[in-house]
VEXGU-354268 format. One record per residue: residue in three letters; x, y, z of N, C-alpha, C in turn. Coordinates in steps of 0.001 Angstrom, whole numbers, padded with zeros to 6 digits, always signed. Each point is the difference from the previous one (the first is absolute). Last residue first. Layout:
REM residues N
ALAXYZXYZXYZ
...
//
This chain:
REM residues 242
UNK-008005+069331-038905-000768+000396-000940+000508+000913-000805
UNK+002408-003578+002627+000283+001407-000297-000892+000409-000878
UNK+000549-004223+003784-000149+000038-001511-000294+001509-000050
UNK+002944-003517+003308-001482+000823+000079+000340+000660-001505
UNK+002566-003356+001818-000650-000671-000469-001026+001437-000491
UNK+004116+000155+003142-000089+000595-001037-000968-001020-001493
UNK-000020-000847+004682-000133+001287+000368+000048+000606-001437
UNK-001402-005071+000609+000994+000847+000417-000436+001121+000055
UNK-002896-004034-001068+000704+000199+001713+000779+001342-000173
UNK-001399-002439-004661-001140-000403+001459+000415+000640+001244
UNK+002601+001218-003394-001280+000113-000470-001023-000529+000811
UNK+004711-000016+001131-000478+001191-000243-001671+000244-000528
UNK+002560-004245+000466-000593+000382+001039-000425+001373+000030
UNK+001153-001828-004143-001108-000891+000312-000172+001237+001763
UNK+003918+000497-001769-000545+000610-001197-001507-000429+001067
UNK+003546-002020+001946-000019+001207+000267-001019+001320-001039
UNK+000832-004409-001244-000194+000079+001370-000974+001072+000542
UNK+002537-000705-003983-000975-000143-000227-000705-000006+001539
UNK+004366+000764-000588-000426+000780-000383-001930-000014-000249
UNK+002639-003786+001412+000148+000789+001320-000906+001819-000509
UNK+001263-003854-003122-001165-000002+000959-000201+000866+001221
UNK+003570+000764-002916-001567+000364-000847-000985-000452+001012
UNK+004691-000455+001093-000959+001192+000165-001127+000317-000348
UNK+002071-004357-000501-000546+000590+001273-000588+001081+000174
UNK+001364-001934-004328-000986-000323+000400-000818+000493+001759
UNK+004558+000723-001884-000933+000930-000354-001035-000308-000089
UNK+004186-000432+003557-000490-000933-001121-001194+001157-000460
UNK+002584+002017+003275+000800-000633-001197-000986-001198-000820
UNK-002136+001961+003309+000728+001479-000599+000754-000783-000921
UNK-002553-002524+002859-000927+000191-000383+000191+002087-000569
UNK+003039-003623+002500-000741-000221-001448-001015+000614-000490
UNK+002150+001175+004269+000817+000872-001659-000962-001280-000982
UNK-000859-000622+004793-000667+000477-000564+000448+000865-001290
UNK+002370-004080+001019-000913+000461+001019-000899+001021-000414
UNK+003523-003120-002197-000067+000853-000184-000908+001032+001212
UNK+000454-004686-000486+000882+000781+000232+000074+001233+000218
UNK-004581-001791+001295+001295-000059-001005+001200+000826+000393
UNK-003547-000551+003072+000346-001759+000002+000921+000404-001604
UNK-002038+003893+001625+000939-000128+000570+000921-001289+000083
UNK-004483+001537-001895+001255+000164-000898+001253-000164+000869
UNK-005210-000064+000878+000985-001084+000507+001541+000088-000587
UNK-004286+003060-000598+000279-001462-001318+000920-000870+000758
UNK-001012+003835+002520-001166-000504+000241-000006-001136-001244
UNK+004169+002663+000209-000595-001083+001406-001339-000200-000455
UNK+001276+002367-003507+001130-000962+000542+000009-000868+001225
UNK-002512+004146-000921-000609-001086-000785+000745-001273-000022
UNK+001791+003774+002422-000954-000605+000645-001135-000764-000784
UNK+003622+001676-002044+000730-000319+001614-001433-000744+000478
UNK-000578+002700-003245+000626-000794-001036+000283-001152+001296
UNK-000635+004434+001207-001519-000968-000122+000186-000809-000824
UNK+003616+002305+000569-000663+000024+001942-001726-001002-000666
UNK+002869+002016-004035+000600-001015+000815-000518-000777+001816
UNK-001692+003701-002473-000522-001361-001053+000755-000591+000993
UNK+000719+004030+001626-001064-000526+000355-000733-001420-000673
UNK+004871+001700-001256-000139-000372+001511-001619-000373+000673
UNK+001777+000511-005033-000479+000965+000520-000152-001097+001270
UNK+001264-001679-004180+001041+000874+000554-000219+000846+001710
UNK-002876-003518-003509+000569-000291+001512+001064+000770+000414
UNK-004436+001574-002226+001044+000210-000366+000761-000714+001257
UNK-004957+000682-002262+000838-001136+001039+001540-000003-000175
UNK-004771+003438-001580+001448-000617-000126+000898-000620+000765
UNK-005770+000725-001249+001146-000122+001022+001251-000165-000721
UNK-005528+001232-000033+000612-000157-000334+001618+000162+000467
UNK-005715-001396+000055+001462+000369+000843+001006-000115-000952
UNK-006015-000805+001345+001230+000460-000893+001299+000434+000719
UNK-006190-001758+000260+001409+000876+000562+001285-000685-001114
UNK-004442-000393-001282-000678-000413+001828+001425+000398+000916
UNK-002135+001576-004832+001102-000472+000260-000258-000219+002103
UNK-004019+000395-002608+000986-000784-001225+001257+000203+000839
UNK-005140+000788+001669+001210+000411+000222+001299-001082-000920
UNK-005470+001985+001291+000405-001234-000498+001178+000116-000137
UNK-003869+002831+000697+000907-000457+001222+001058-001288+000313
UNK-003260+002753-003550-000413-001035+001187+000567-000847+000806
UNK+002029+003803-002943-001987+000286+000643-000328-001303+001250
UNK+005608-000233-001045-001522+000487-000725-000560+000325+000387
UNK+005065-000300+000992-001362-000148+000523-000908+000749-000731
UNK+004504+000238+000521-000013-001268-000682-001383-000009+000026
UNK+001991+004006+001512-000397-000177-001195-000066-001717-000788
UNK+001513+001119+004584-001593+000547+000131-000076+000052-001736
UNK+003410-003370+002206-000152+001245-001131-001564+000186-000017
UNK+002595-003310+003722-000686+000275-000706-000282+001445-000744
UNK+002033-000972+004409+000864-000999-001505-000526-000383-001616
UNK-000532+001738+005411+000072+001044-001404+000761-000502-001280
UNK-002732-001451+004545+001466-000236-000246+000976+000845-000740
UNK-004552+000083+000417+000612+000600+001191+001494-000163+000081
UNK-003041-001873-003555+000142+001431-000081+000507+000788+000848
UNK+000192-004677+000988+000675-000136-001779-000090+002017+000165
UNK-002830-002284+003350+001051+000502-000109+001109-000381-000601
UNK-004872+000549-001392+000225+001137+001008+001859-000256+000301
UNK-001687-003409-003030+000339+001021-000440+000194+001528+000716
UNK+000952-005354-000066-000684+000659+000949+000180+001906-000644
UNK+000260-005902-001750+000810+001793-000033-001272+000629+000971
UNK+000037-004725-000411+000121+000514+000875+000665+001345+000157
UNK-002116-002971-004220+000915-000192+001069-000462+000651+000943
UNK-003516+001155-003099+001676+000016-000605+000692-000355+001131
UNK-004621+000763+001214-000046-000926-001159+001832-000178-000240
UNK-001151+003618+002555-000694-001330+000809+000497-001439-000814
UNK+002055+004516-001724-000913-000147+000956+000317-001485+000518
UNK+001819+002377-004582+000277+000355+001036-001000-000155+001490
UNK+000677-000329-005407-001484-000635+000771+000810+000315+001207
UNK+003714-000951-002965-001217+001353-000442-000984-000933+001419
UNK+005870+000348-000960-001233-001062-000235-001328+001149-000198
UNK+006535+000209-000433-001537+000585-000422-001047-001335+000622
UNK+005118+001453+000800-001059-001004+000709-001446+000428-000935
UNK+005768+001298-000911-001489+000539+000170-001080-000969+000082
UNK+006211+001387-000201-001619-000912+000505-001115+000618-000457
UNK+005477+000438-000751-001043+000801-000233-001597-000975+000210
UNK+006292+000027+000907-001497-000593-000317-000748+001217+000202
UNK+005829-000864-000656-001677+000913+000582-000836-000732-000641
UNK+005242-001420+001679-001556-000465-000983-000987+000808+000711
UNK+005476-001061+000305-000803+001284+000339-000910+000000-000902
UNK+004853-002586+003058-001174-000043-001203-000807+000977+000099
UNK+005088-000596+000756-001268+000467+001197-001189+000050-000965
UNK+002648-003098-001715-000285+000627+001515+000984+001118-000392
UNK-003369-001653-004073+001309+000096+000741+000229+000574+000774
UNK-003947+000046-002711+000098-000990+000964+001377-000340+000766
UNK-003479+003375-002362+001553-000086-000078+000011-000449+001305
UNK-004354+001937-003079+000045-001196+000962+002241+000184+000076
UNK-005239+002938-000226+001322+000149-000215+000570-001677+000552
UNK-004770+000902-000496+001007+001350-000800+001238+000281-000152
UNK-004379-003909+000203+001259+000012+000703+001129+001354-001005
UNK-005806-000821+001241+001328-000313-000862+001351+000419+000579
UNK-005319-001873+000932+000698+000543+000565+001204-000213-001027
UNK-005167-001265+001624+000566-000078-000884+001296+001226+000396
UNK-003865-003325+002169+001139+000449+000111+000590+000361-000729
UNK-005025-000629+001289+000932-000911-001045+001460+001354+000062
UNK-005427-001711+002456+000790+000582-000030+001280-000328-001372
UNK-003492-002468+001668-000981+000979+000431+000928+001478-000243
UNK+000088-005088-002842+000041+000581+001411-000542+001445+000182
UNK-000829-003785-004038-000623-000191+001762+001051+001070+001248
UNK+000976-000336-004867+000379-001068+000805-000388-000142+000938
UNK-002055+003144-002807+000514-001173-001007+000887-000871+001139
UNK-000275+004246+001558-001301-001020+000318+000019-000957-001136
UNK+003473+002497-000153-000017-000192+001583-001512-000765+000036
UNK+001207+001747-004262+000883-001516+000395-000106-000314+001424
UNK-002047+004685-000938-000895-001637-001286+000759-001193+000619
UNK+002097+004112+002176-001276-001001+000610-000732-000582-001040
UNK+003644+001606-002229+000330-000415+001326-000999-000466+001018
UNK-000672+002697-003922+000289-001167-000558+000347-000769+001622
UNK-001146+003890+000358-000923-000709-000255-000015-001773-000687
UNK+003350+003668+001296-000681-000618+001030-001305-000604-000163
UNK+003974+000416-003863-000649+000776+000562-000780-000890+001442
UNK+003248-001908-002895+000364+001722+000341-000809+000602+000533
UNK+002013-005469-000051-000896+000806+000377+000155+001902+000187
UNK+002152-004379-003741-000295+000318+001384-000932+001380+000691
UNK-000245-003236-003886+001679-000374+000522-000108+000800+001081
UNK-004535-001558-002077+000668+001167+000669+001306-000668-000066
UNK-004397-002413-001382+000871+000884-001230+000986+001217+000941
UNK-003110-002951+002050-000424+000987-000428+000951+000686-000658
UNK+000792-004361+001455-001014-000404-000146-000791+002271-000624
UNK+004406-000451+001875+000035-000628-001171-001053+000016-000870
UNK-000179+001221+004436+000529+001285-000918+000177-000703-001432
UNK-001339-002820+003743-000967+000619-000207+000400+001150-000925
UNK+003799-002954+001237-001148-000437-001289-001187+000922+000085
UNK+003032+001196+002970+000774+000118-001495-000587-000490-000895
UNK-001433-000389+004840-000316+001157-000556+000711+000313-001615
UNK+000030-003784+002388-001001+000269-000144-000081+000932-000751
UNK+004250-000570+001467-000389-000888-001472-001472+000413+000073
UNK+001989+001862+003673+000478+000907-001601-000877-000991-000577
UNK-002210-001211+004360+001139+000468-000628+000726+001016-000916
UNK-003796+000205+003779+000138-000867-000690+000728+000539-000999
UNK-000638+000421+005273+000578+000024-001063-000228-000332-001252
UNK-002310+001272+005036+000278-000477-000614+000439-000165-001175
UNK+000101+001761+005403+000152+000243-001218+000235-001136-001204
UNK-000242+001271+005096-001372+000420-000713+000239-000014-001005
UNK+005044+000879+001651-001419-000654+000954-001401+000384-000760
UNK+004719-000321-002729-000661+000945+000140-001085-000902+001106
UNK+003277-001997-002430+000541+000430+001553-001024+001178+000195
UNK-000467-001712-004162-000085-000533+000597+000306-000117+001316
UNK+001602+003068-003154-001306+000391+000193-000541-001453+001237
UNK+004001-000591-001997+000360+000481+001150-001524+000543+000332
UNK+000483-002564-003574+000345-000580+000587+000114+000886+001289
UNK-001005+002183-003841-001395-000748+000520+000528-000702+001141
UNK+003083+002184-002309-001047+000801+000889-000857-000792+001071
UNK+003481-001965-003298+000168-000157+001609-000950+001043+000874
UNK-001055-000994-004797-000147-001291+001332+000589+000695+001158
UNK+000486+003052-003270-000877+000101+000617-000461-001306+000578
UNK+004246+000543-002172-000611+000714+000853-000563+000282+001034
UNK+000434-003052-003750+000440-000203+001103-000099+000703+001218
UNK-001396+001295-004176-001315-001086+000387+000789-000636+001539
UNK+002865+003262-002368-001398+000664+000660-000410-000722+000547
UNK+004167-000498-000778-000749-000827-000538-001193+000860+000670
UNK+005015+001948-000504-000481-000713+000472-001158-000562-000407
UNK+003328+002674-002035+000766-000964+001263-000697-000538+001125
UNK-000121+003866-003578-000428-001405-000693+000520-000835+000986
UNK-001514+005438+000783+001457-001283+000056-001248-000902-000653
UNK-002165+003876-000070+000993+000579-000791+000987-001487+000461
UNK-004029+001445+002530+001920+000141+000172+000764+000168-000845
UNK-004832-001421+000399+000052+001628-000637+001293+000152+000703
UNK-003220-005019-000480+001295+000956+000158+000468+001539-000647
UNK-004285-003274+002764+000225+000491-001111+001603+001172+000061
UNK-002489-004446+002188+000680+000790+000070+000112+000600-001456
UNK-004376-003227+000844+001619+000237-000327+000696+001344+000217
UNK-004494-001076+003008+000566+000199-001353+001300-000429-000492
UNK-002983-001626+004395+000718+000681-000137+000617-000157-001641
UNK-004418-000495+003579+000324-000427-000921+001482+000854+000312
UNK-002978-000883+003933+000759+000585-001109+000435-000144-000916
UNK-004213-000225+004435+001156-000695-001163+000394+000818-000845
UNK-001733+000590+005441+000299-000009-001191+000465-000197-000758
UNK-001705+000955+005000+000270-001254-001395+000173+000648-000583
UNK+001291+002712+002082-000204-000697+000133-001388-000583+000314
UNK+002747+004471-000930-000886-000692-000695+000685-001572+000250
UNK+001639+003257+002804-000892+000812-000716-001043-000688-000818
UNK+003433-001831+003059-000708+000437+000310-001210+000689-000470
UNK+004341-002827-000504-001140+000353-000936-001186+000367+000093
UNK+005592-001228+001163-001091+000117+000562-001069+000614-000939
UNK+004426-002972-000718-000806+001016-000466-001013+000014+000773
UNK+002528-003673+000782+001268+001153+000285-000874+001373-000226
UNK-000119-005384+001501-001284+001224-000345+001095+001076+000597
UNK+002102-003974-000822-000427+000234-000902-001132+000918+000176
UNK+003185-001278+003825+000445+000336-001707-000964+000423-000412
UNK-001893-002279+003557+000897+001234+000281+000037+000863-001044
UNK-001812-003917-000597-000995+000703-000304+001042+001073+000680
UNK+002126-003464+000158+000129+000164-001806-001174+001336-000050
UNK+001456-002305+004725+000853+000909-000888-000131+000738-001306
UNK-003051-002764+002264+000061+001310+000566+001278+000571-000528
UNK-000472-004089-001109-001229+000455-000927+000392+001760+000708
UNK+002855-002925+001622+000271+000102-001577-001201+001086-000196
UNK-000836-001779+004213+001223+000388+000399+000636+001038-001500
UNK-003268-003988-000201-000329+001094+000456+000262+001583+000219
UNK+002246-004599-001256-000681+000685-000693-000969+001292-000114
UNK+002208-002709+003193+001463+000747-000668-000779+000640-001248
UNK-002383-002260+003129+000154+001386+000735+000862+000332-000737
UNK-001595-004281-001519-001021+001321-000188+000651+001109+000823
UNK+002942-003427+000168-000318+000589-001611-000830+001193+000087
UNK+000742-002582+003878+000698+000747-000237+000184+001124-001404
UNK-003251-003663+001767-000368+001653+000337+000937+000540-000343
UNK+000645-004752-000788-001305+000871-000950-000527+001153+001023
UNK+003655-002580+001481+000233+000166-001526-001180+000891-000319
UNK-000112-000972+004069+000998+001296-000009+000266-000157-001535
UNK-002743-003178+001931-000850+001495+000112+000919+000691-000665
UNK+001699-004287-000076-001023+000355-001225-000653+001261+000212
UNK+002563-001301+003780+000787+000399-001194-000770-000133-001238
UNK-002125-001367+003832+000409+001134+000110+000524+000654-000960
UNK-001336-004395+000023-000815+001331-000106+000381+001142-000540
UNK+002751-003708+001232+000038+000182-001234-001355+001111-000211
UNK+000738-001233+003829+000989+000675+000427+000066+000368-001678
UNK-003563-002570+002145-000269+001374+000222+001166+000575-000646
UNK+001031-004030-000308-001185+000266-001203-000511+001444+000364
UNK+003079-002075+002873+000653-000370-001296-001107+001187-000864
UNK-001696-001400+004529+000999+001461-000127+000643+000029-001364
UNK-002592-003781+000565-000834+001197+000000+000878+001259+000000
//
């Protein structure tokens, strides 16, 4: 009897040990990964456009680009994504290579079921350290209420991130906010928040620690895209300049 209580025992400690090492994981991974707060409009889904290039460089892949938007939009809380490819065939499917006007932009936003659609070009790109990529965002959706996600339009207007000239008669609103940015890693304040996207990705387990995300050029972009995304849901310089 003591033999068999004693093999118990040690079957408890095989099969709880896992679940507390798993547990233990899970609280780590939801740490990390809710990096975008999204206070303003949550729920809500997003389509996201192809990057459109006005740099003038041939040195990068728009359609690539803009995966890693979408990929970091996904760290957005209340927020749902749906891809470039969706969105590259709904432009296909309407004869567009890409999107110029805001009308064209919410047609493909509801052609894929979302309530919103990310469109945004890249103005400057020079990817060598000290790298330095401006972006240009713009969130357009319409129907602003009850019905559309969880935009909250009293505070979206308190916020001031919204263009009193986006707004019609009936109160219907095409750009839901906007930003535009130069991410220069020369400048000591990119660098201090380059620092702290670097811990909340865990960048410290690379060599490199938080410089990958200055010497490789996939880093900055995500990091650029980041920081693009949190301005429009959360930041200070997300607010829109009627």
């Amino acid at each position: 009897m003591r033999l068999i209580a004693g093999w118990r025992w040690m079957l408890l400690v095989v099969v709880v040990a896992p679940a507390v090492s798993g547990c233990a994981m899970r609280r780590q991974v939801s740490t990390v990964t809710a990096t975008i707060p999204n206070r303003l409009m949550s729920p809500i889904t997003i389509a996201v456009a192809p990057a459109i290039n006005q740099s003038g460089s041939t040195d990068f892949d728009p359609n690539r680009f803009a995966d890693r938007m979408a990929s970091e939009l996904g760290y957005a809380s209340g927020t749902t994504v749906i891809p470039v490819s969706r969105v590259l065939a709904a432009m296909m499917a309407s004869g567009e290579d890409r999107l110029r006007t805001a009308s064209q932009a919410l047609a493909v936003s509801r052609a894929v079921g979302a309530d919103a659609i990310l469109v945004f070009s890249v103005t400057e790109y020079e990817p060598y350290d000290p790298p330095r990529i401006g972006i240009s965002a713009q969130l357009y959706g319409t129907g602003i209420g009850p019905n559309v996600g969880g935009v909250d339009p009293v505070a979206l207007s308190r916020s001031g991130r919204l263009a009193g000239s986006s707004l019609t008669r009936s109160g219907r609103r095409r750009v839901l906010a906007e930003t535009q940015h130069v991410f220069d890693a020369s400048h000591a304040s990119v660098v201090a928040d380059i620092k702290r996207y670097a811990a909340l990705r865990g960048a410290d387990k690379s060599p490199y620690g938080w410089r990958r995300y200055v010497v490789g050029q996939q880093g900055f972009v995500q990091y650029c895209c980041y920081a693009t995304i949190q301005e429009l849901l959360d930041g200070p310089s997300g607010a829109v300049v009627p």
